[in-house]
N, C-alpha and C positions, 0 to 999 in steps of 0.2 A: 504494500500500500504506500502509495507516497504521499509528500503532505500535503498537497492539496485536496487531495480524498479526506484526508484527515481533520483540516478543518471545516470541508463543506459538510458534510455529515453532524456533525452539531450545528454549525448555524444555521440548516434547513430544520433542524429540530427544534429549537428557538424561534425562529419564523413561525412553525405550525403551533407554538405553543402562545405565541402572542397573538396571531388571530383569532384562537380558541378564547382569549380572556379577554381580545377586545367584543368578537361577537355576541358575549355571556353580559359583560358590565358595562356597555356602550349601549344606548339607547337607540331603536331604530325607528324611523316613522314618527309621524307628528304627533306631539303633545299638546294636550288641552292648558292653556296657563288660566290659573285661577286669578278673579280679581284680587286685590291686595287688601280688600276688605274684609272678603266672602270664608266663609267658615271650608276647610275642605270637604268634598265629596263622602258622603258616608257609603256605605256599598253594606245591604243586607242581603244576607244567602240565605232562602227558603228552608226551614227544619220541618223534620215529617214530625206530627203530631208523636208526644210519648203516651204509649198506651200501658197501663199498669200491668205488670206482668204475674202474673198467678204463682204462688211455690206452695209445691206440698206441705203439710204440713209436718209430718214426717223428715222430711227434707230442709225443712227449716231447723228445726231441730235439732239434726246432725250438723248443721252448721252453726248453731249457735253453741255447741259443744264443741266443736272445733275451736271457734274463737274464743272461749274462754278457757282451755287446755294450753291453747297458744300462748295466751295472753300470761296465763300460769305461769308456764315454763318458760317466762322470758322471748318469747317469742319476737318481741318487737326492740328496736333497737335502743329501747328508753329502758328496757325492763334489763338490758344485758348488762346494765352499769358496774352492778357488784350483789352481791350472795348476802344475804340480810340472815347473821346469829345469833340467836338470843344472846346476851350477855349473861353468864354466868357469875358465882360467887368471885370474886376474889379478882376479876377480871380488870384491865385496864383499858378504859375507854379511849380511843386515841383521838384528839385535837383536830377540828375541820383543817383542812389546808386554807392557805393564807396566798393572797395571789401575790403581796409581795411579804416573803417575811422575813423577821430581822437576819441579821447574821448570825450565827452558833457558835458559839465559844468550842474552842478542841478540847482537846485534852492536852496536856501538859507533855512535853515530849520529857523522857527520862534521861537526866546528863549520863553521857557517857562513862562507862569504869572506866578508871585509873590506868593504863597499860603500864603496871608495875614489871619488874626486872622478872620477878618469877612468869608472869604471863607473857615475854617479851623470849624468855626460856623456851617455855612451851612451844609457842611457834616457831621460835628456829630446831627444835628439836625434830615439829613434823615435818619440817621443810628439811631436813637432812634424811630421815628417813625416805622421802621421797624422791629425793638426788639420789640416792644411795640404789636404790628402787630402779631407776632408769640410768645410771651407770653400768649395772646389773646388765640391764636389758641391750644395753649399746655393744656393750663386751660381746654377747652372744652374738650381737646381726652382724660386729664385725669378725668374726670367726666364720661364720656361714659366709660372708662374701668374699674372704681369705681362701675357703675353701670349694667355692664356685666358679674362685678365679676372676671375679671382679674385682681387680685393681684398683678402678678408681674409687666404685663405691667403698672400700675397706680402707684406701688413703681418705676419705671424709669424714668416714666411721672416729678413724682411730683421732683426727683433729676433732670434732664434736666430743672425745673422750677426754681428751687433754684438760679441753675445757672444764668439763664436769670435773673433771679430779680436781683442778685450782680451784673451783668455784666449792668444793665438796670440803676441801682442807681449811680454805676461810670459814667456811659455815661452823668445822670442829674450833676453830680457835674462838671464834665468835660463841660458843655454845658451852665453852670450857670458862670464857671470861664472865656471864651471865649467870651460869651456875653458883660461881663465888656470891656475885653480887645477890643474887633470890636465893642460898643459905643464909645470907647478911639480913635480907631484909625480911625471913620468918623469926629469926633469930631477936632482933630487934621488937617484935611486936610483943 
């Protein structure tokens, strides 16, 4: 297709859609103008007389037990609001809504504990356990890729290990020094 297919095909499509809207919303043929006094035109359409319609009585019946089953069981969109419970002993009545209402006070938030030496311990304790944990696991993948013969992978292996080991022997010294200090400061209390 080349472009000029391309663009005559929409704007013959546009063409037909704008004579469609002007022949719909454009007036054709002469209009009556009213004086500028004159009340406009009323226009009454002929109704066929209503003639009362007969119902069994039977039939009335089932429908008026219809309509008040209906009406029971929330049927109408007024009745679906909300489930009406007796209020029992002991119960708490809840407060209309309010369409604007005040602000609410929170609650208090709790200051923070202390991160004392001994709780400063702890965490570095699990945080060593868990270097210690994935040191572990680095050893193994780089033994397996030692003995898969992936060179490169097992040269990353074994630098990502180096690392752990330094970051694992700060963690002992750091764990060794806070120990002293959280004996000092049960010792103290």
């Amino acid at each position: 297709m080349n472009n000029r297919s391309r663009f005559l095909l929409p704007l013959g499509a546009a063409l037909v859609l704008g004579a469609a809207l002007m022949l719909r919303f454009v007036p054709t043929g002469p209009q009556a103008v009213a004086p500028a006094g004159a009340p406009p035109p009323v226009t009454v359409s002929p109704r066929a007389p209503s003639a009362p319609i007969s119902i069994p009585a039977d039939a009335r019946a089932r429908l008026a037990e219809k309509v008040k089953s209906t009406h029971g069981a929330g049927g109408t969109s007024e009745g679906r609001g909300a489930t009406v419970v007796p209020i029992g002993p002991g119960d708490v009545v809840p407060e209309p809504e309010v369409a604007n209402p005040l602000p609410q006070q929170n609650d208090s938030i709790e200051p923070e504990k202390p991160q004392t030496a001994e709780w400063k311990h702890g965490k570095l304790v699990r945080i060593t356990e868990l270097r210690t944990r994935d040191l572990e696991r680095l050893e193994v993948e780089r033994a397996e890729a030692e003995a898969s013969g992936n060179k490169e992978e097992a040269r990353r292996l074994a630098v990502q290990l180096s690392r752990h080991r330094a970051r694992l022997e700060e963690l002992h010294k750091q764990t060794a020094a806070l120990a002293g200090q959280a004996s000092q400061e049960q010792a103290d209390r």
